[in-house]
RORO-747180 format. One record per residue (C-alpha): residue number from 1; residue in one letter; x, y, z. Coordinates in nm, 2 decimals, decimal comma. Layout:
BEGIN
+-----+--------+--------+--------+--------+
! num ! residu !   east !  north !     up !
+-----+--------+--------+--------+--------+
! NUM !      A !      X !      Y !      Z !
...
+-----+--------+--------+--------+--------+
***
This chain:
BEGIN
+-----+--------+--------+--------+--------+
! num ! residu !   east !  north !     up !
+-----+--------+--------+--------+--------+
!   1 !      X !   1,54 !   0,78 !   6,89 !
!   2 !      X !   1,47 !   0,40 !   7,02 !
!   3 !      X !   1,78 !   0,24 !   7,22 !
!   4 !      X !   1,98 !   0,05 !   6,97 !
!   5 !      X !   1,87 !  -0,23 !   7,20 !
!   6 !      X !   1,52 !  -0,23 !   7,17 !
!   7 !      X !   1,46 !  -0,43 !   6,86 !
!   8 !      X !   1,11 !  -0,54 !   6,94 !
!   9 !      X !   0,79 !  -0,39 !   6,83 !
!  10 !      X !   0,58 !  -0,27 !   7,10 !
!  11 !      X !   0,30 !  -0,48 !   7,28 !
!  12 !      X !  -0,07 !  -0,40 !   7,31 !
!  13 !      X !  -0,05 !  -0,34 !   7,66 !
!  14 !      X !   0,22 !  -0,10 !   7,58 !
!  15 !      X !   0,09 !   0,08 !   7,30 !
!  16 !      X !  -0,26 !   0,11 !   7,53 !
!  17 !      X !   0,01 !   0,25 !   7,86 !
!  18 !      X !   0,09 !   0,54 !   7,59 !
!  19 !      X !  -0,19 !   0,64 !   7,50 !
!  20 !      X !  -0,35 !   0,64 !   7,87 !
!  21 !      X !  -0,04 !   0,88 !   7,89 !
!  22 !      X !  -0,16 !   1,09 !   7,58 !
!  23 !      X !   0,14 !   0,97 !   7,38 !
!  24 !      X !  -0,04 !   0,86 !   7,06 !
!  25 !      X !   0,09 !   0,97 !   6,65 !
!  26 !      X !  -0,02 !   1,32 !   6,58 !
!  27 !      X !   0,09 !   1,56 !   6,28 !
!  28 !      X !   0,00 !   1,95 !   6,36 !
!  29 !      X !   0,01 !   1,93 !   5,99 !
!  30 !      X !  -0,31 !   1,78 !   5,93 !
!  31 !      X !  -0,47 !   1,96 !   6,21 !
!  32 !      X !  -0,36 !   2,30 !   5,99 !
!  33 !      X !  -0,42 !   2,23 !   5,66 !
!  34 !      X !  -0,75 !   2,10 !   5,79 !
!  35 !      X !  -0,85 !   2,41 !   5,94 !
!  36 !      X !  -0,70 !   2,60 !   5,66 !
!  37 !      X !  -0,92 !   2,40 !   5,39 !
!  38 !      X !  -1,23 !   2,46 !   5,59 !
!  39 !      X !  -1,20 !   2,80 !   5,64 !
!  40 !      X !  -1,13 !   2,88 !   5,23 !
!  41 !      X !  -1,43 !   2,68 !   5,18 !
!  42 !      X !  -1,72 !   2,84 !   5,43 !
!  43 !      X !  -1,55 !   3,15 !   5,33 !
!  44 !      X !  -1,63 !   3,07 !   4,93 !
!  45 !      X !  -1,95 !   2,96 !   5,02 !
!  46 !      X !  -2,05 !   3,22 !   5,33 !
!  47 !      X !  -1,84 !   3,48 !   5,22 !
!  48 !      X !  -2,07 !   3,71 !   5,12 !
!  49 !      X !  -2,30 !   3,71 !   5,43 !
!  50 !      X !  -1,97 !   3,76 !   5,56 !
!  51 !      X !  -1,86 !   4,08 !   5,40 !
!  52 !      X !  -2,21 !   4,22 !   5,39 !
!  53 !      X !  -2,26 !   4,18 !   5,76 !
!  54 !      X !  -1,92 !   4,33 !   5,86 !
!  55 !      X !  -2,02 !   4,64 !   5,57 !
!  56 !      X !  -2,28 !   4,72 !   5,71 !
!  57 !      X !  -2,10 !   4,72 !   6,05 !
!  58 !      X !  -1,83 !   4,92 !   5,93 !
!  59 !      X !  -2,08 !   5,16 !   5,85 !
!  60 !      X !  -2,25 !   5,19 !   6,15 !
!  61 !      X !  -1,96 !   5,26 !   6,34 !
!  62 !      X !  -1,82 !   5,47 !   6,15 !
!  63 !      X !  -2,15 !   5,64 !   6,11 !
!  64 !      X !  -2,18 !   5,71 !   6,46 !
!  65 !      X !  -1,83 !   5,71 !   6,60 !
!  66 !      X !  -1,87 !   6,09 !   6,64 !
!  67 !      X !  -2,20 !   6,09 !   6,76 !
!  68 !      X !  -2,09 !   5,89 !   7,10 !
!  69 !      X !  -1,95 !   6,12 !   7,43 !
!  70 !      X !  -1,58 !   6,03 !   7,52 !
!  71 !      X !  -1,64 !   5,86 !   7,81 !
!  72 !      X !  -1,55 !   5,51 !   7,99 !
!  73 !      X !  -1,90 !   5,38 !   8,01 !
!  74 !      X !  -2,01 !   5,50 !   7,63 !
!  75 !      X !  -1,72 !   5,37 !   7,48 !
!  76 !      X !  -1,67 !   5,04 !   7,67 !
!  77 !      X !  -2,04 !   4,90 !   7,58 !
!  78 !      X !  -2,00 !   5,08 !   7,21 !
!  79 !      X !  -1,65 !   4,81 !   7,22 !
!  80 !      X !  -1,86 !   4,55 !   7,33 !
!  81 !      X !  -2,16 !   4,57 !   7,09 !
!  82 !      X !  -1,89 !   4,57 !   6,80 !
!  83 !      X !  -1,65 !   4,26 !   6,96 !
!  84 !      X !  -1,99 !   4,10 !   7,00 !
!  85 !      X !  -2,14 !   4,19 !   6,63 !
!  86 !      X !  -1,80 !   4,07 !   6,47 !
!  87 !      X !  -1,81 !   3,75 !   6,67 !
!  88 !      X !  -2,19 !   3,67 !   6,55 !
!  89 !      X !  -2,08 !   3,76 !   6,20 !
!  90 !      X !  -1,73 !   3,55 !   6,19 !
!  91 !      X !  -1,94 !   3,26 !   6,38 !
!  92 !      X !  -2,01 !   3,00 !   6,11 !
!  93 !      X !  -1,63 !   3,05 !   6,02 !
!  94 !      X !  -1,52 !   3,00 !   6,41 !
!  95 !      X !  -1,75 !   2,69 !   6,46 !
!  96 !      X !  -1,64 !   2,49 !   6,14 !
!  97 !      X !  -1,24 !   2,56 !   6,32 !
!  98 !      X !  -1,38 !   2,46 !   6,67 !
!  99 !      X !  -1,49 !   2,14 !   6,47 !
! 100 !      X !  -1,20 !   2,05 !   6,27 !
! 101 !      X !  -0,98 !   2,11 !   6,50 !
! 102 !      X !  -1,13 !   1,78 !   6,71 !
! 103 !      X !  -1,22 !   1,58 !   6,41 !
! 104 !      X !  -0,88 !   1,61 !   6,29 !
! 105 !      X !  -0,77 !   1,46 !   6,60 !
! 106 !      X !  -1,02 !   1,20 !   6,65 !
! 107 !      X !  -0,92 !   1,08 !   6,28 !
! 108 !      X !  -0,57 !   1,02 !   6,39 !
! 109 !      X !  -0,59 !   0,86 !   6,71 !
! 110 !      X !  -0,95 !   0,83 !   6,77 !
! 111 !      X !  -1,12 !   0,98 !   7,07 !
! 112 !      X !  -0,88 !   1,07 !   7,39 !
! 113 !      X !  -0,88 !   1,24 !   7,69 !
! 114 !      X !  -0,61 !   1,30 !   7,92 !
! 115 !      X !  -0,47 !   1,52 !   8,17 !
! 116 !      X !  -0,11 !   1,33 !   8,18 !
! 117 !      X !   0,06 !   1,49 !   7,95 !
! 118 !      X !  -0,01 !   1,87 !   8,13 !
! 119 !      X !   0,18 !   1,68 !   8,46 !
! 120 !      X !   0,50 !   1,84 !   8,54 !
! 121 !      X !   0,78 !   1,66 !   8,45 !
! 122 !      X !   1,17 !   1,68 !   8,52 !
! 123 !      X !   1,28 !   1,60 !   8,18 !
! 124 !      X !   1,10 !   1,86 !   8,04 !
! 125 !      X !   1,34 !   2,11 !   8,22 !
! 126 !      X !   1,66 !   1,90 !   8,22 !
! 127 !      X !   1,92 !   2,03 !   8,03 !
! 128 !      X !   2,09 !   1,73 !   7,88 !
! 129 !      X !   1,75 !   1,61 !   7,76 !
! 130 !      X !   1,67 !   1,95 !   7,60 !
! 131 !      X !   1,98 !   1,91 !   7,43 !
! 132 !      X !   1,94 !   1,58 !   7,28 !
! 133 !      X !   1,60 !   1,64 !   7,17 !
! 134 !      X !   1,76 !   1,94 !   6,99 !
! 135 !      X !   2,09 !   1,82 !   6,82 !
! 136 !      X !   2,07 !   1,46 !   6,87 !
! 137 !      X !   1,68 !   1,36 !   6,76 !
! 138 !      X !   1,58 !   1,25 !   6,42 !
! 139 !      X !   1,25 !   1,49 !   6,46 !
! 140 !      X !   1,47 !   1,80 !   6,43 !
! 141 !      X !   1,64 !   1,67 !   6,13 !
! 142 !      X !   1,28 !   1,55 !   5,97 !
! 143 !      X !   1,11 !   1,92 !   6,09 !
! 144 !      X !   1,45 !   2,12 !   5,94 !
! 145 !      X !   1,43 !   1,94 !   5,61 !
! 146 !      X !   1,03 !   2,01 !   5,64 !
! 147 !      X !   1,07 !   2,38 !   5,67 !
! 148 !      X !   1,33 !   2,36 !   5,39 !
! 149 !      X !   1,12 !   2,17 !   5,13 !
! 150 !      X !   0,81 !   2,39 !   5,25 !
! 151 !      X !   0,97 !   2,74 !   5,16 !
! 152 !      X !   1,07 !   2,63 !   4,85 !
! 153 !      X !   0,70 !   2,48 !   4,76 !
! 154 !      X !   0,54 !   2,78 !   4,82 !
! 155 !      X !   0,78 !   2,99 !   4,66 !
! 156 !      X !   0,77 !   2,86 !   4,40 !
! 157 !      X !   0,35 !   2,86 !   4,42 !
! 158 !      X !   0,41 !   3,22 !   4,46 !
! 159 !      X !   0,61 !   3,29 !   4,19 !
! 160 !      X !   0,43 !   3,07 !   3,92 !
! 161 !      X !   0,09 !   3,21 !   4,05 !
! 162 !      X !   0,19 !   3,58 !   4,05 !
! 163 !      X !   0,39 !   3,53 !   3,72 !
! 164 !      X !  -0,01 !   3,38 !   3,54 !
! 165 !      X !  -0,17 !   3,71 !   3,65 !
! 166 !      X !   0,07 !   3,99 !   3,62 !
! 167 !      X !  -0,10 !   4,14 !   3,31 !
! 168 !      X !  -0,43 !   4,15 !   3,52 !
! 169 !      X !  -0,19 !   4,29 !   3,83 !
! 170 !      X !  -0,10 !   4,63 !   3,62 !
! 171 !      X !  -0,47 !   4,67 !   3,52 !
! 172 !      X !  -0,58 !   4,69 !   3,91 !
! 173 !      X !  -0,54 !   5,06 !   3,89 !
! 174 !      X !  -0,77 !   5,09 !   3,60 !
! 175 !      X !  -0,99 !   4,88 !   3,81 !
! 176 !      X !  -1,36 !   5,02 !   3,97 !
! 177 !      X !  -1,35 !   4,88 !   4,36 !
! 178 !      X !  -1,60 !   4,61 !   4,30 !
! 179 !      X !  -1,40 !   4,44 !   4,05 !
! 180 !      X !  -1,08 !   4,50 !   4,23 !
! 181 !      X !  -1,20 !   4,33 !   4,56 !
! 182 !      X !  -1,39 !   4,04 !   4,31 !
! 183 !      X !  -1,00 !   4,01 !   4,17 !
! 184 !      X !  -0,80 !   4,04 !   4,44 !
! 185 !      X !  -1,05 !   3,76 !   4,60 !
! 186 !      X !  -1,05 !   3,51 !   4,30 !
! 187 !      X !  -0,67 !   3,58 !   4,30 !
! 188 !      X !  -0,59 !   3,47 !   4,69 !
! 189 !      X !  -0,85 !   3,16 !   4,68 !
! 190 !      X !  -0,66 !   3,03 !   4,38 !
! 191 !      X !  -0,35 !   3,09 !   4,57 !
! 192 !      X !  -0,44 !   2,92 !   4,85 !
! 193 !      X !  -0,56 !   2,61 !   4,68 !
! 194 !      X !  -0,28 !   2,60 !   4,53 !
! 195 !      X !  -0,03 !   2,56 !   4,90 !
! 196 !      X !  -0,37 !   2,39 !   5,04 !
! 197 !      X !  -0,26 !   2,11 !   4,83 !
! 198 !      X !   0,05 !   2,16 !   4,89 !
! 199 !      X !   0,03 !   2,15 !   5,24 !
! 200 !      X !  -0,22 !   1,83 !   5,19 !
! 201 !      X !   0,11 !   1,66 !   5,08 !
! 202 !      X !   0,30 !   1,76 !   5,34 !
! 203 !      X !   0,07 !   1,64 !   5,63 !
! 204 !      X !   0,06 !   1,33 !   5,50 !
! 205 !      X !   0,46 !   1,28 !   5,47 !
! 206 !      X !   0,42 !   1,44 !   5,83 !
! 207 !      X !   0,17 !   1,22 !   5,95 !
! 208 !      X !   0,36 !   0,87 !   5,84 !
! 209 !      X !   0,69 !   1,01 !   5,99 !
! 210 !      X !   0,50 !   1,10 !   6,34 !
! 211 !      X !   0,37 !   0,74 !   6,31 !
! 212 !      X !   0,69 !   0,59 !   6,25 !
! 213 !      X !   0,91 !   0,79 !   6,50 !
! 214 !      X !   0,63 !   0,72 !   6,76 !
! 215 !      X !   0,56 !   0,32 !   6,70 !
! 216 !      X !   1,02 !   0,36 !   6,68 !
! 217 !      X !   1,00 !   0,54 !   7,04 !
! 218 !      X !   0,81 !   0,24 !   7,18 !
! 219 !      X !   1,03 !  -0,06 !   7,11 !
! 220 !      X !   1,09 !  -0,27 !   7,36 !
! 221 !      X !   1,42 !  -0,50 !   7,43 !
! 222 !      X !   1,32 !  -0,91 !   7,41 !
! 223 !      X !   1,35 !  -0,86 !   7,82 !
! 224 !      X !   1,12 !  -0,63 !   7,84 !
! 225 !      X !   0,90 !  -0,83 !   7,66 !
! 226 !      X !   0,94 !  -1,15 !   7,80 !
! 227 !      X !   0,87 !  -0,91 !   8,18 !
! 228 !      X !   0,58 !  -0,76 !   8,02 !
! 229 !      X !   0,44 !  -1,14 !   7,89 !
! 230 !      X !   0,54 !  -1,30 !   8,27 !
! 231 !      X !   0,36 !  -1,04 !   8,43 !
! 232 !      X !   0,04 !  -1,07 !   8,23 !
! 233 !      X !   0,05 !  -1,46 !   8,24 !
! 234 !      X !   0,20 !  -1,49 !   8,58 !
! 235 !      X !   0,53 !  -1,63 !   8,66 !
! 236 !      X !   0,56 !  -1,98 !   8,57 !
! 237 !      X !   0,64 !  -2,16 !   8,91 !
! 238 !      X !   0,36 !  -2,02 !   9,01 !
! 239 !      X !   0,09 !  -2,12 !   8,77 !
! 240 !      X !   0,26 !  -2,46 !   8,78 !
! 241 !      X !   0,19 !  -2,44 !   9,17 !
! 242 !      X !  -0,14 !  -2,34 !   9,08 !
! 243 !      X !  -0,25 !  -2,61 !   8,84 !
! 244 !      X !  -0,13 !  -2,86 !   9,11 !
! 245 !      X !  -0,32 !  -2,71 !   9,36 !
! 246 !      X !  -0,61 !  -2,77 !   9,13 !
! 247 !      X !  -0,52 !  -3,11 !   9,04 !
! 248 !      X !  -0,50 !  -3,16 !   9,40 !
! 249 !      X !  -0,86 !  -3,01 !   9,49 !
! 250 !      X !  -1,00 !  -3,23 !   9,19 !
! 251 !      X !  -0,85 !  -3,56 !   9,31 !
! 252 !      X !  -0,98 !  -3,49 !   9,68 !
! 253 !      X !  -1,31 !  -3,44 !   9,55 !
! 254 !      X !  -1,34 !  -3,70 !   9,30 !
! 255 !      X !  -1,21 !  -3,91 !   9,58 !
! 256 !      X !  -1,52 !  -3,79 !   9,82 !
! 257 !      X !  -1,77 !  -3,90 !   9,54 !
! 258 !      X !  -1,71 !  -4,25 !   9,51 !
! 259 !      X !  -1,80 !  -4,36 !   9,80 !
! 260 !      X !  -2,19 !  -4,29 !   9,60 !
! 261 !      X !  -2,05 !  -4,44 !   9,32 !
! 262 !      X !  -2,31 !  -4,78 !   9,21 !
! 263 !      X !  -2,00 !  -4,93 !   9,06 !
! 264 !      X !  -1,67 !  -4,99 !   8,97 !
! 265 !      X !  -1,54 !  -5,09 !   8,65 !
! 266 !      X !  -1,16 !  -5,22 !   8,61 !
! 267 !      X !  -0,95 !  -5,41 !   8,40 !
! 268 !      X !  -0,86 !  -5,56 !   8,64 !
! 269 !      X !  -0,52 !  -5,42 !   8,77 !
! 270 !      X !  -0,48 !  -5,09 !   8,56 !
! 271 !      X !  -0,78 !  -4,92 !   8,53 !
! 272 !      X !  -1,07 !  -4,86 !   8,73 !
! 273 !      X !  -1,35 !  -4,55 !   8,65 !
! 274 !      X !  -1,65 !  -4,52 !   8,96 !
! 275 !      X !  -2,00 !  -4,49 !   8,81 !
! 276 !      X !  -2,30 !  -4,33 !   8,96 !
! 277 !      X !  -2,67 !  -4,29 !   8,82 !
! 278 !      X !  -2,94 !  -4,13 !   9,03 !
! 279 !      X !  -3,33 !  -4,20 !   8,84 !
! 280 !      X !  -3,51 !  -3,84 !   8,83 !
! 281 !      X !  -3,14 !  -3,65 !   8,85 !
! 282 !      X !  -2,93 !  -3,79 !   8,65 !
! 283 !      X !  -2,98 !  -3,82 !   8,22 !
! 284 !      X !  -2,73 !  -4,09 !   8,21 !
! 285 !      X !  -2,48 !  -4,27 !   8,40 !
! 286 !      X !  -2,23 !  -4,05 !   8,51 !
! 287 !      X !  -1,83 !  -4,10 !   8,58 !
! 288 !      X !  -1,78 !  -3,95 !   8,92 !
! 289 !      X !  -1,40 !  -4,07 !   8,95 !
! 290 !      X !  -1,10 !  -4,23 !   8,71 !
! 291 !      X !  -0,75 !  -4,35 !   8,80 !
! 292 !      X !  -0,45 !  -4,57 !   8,62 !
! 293 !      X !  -0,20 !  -4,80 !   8,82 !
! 294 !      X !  -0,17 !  -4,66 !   9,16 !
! 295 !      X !  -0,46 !  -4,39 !   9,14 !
! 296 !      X !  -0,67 !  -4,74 !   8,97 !
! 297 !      X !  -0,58 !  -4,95 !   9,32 !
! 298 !      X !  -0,68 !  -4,62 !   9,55 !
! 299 !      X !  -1,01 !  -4,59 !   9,41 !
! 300 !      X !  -1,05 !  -5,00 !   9,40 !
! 301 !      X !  -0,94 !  -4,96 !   9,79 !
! 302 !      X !  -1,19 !  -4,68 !   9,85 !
! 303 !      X !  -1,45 !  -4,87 !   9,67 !
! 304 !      X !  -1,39 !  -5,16 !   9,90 !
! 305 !      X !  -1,39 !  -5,00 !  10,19 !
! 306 !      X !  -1,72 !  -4,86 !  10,11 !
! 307 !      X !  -1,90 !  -5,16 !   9,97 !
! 308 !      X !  -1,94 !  -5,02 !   9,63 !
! 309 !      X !  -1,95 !  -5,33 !   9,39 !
! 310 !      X !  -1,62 !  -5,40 !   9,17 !
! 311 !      X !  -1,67 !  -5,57 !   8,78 !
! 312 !      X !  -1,45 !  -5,66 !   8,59 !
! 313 !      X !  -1,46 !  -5,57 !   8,21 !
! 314 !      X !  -1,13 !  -5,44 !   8,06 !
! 315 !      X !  -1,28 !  -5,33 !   7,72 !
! 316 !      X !  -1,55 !  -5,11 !   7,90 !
! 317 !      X !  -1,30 !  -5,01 !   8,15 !
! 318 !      X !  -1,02 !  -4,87 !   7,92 !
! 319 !      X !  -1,33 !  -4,66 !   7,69 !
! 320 !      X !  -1,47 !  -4,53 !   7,98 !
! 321 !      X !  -1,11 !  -4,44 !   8,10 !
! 322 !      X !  -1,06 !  -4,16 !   7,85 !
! 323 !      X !  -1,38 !  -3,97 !   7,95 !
! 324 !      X !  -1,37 !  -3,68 !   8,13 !
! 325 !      X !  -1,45 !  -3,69 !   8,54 !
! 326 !      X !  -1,82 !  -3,59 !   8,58 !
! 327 !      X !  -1,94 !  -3,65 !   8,15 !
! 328 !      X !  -2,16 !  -3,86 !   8,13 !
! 329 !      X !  -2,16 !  -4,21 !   7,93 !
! 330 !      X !  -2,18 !  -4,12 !   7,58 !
! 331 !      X !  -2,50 !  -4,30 !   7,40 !
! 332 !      X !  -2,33 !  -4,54 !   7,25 !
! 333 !      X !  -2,20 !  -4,75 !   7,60 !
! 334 !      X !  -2,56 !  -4,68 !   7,72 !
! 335 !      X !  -2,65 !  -5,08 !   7,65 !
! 336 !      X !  -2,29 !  -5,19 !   7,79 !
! 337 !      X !  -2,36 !  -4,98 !   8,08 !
! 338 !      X !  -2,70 !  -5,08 !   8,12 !
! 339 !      X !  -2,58 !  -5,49 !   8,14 !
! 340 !      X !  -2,33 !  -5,35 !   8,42 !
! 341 !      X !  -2,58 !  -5,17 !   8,63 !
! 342 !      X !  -2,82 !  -5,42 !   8,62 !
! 343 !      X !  -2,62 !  -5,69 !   8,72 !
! 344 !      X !  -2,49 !  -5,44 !   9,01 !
! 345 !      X !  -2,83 !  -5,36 !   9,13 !
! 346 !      X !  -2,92 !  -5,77 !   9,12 !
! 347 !      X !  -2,60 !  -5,82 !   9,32 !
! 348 !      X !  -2,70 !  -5,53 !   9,58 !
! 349 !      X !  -3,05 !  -5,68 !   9,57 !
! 350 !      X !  -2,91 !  -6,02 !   9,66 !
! 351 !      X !  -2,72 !  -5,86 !   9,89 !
! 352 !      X !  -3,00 !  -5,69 !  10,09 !
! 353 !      X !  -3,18 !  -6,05 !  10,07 !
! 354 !      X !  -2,92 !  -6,17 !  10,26 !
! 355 !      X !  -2,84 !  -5,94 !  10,55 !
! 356 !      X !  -3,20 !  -5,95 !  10,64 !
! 357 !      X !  -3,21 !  -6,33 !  10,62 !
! 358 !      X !  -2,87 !  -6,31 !  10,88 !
! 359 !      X !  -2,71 !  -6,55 !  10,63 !
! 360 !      X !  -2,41 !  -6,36 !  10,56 !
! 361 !      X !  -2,14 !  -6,19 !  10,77 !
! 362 !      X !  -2,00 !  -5,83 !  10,74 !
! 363 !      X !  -1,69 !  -5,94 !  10,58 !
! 364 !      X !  -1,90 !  -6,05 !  10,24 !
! 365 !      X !  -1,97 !  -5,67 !  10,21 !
! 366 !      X !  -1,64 !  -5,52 !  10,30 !
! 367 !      X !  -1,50 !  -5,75 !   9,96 !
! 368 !      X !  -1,73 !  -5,76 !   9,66 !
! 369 !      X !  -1,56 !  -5,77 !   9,40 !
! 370 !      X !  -1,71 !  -5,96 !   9,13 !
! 371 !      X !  -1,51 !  -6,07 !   8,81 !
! 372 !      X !  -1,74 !  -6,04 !   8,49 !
! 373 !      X !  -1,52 !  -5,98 !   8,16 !
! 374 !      X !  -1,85 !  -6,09 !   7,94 !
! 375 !      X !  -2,07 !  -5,83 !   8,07 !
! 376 !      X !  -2,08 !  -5,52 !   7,76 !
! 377 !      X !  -1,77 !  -5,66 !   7,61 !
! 378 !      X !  -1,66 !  -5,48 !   7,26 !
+-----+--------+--------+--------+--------+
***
């Protein structure tokens, strides 16, 4: 029986921890009747290969029981040809059981192998627990009222079936042995239909119990499953440490890129997204760092100090600003995009023109920033 304080149903994880441990729903019922059903069948339908083969058997030995010496080595290989010549016969009969008997298992709880439930165990020899499982589980209740309701059924089987052929009962003597055997055999295999069914009935009530008292003895309590979630996710503080350890890592190495960046696009104050396009390896420009009020004015500062070219345009800046860090410009800034490169790559050009003329200073390329609101304005 579940603690009173485990209301929860049990997790996946859980449920897959049982039945690593072999603890899965299984009814012995089904596994019988099973077994019991397949045997009434290959004996309807092999049954006579069955009795002629162990006729002519019993004939044989008793043919030449008296025709053997007493001694060990006579008698212990006459045993063995018969244990053998029985087993041949009855095989058909002992392989359909072999069969069943893992089929009916696989159908309940699939295929499983385990060696966890044959490990010694304390509470298998404690005393209290052997007394609560006894007196104080709900099984024993469910299995005594079981036993009950099966002793009626197939009394009363047994008295409604013997009560339909007690005429033909009282003719038996008057009976030749072929008919008699025929009789007795069309007798039993109605019989046993008859609790087969039965039984079918009662592995199924079984079956849903076993599954209910099983999925009922792995509740958990909400700790347990808030433990079990924490300890699949991680804890909290730590993930949160985690993703700022990522954010950190990002920022560093978006930082690192724009120095390459061809330019940088503001709004002026608020907003500023670094954009890089390199012909033969790049499909389109490509956003290689972003930042908003402080993180805006560090990547303006970096940009300065690394004579990467500053525009103004607040419309293209504040679209661009909701990309992604390393996307590239979607097709339909291309032409905006296009006006702002090529008016950076003049300005560079210019640039160039005038160092190697010696007509401008250093300082001229340590502050470019060039104010153009028109340029790819929407």
């Amino acid at each position: 029986m579940a603690d009173p304080g485990k209301t929860e149903n049990a997790t996946a994880k859980k449920k897959e921890e049982a039945r690593k441990k072999g603890q899965v729903a299984r009814s012995v019922e089904i596994n019988v009747v099973l077994n019991v059903l397949a045997s009434f069948l290959v004996l309807k339908t092999a049954g006579d290969y069955i009795m002629h083969n162990l006729k002519e058997l019993s004939i044989y030995f008793w043919g030449n029981i008296l025709t053997f010496s007493i001694d060990p080595n006579t008698m212990t290989s006459f045993i063995t040809f018969v244990v053998i010549r029985i087993i041949l016969i009855m095989l058909p009969l002992l392989a359909v059981v072999f069969v069943i008997a893992i089929l009916s298992n696989v159908l309940q709880f699939g295929f499983l192998i385990t060696f966890e439930s044959m490990k010694p165990s304390f509470d298998r020899v404690n005393p209290a627990s052997g007394f609560k499982r006894i007196f104080l589980s709900k099984r024993i209740i469910f299995e005594l009222v079981k036993a009950t309701f099966k002793i009626a059924v197939i009394s009363y089987i047994l008295y409604s079936t013997s009560k339909k052929i007690l005429n033909e009962i009282f003719l038996t003597p008057l009976m030749d042995i072929n008919t008699y055997f025929l009789f007795a055999a069309d007798s039993i295999y109605k019989l046993a239909m008859k609790v087969v069914v039965a039984f079918i009935v009662f592995s199924i009530i079984d079956y849903l119990f076993q599954k209910y008292e099983f999925e009922d003895s792995l509740k958990m309590s909400k700790q347990e499953v808030k433990d079990e979630l924490k300890q699949m996710e991680g804890d909290p503080l730590i993930k949160s440490r985690i993703r700022q350890i990522q954010r950190e890592l990002a920022r560093k190495r978006m930082i690192s890129e724009i120095p390459q960046a061809d330019v940088v696009i503001t709004n002026p104050t608020h907003v500023a997204v670094a954009l890089r396009y390199k012909e033969g390896e790049d499909d389109a420009p490509r956003i290689v760092a972003k930042g908003i009020n402080l993180m805006a004015e560090k990547v303006k500062q970096i940009a300065r100090d690394n004579r990467v070219i500053i525009v103004e345009n607040p419309p293209l800046a504040r679209t661009l600003v909701k990309l992604e860090v390393g996307w590239s410009v979607p097709p339909d800034l291309f032409q905006a995009v296009a006006e702002v490169l090529a008016f950076v790559y003049q300005a560079k050009g210019k640039i160039r023109l005038e160092e190697n003329d010696k007509k401008v200073d250093n300082s001229i390329l340590n502050d470019t920033y060039i104010p153009r609101p028109d340029i790819g304005g929407s």
